[in-house]
C-alpha positions in Angstrom: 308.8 96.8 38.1 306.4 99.5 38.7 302.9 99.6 37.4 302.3 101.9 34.9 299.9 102.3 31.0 300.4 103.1 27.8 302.1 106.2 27.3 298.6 107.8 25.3 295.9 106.3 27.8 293.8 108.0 30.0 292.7 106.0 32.9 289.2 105.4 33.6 288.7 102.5 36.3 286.0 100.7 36.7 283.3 102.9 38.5 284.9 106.0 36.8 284.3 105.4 33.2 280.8 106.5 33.0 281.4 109.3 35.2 284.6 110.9 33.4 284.3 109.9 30.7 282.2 112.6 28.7 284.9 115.0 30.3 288.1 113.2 28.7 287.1 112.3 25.7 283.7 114.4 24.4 283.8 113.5 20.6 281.9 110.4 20.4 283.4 109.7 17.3 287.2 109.7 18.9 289.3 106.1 18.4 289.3 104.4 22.1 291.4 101.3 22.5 289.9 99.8 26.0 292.1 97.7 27.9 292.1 96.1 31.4 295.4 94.4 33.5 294.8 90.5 32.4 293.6 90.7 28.7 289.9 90.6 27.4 287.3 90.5 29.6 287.3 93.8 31.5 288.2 95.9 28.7 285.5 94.1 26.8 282.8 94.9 28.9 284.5 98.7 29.1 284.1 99.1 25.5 280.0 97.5 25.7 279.7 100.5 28.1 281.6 103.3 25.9 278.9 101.8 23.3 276.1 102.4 25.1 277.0 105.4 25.9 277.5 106.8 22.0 281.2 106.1 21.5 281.5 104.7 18.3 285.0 103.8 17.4 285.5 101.8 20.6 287.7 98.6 20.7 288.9 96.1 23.2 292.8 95.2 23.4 293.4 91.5 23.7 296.5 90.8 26.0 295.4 94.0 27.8 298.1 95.4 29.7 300.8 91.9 29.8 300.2 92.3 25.8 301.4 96.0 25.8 304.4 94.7 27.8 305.1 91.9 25.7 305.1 94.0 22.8 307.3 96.6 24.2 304.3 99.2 24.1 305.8 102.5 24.9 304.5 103.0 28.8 304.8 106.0 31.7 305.1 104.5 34.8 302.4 105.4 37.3 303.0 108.6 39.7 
């Protein structure tokens, strides 16, 4: 099976977040749903950042990716 992420998710790896992340999503007040490959931790600390950074509706997914598979998350298949 090929890698891939939720059809509606922008990817911003670690290292990239704070950089792009102004960019993709300026209104601080916009919904983001953080999620790493293996379930809480990584997307936890993603959301901290998004925080600290003024996002305000920021959330972290637990399950991360394997959840959205397990729930038969619509996904796109990376190119």
């Amino acid at each position: 099976m090929a890698k891939g992420h939720a059809t509606q998710a922008i990817h911003l790896g670690k290292g990239i977040l704070e950089r792009d992340i102004e960019t993709a999503v300026p209104d601080p007040n916009t919904e983001l749903i953080m999620y790493c490959g293996g379930g809480y931790p990584l997307g936890a600390h993603r959301r901290q950042r998004a925080k600290k950074m003024g996002y305000r509706n920021v959330y972290s997914l637990i399950g991360g990716y394997k959840g959205l598979l397990q729930a038969q998350w619509p996904m796109k298949t990376a190119v």
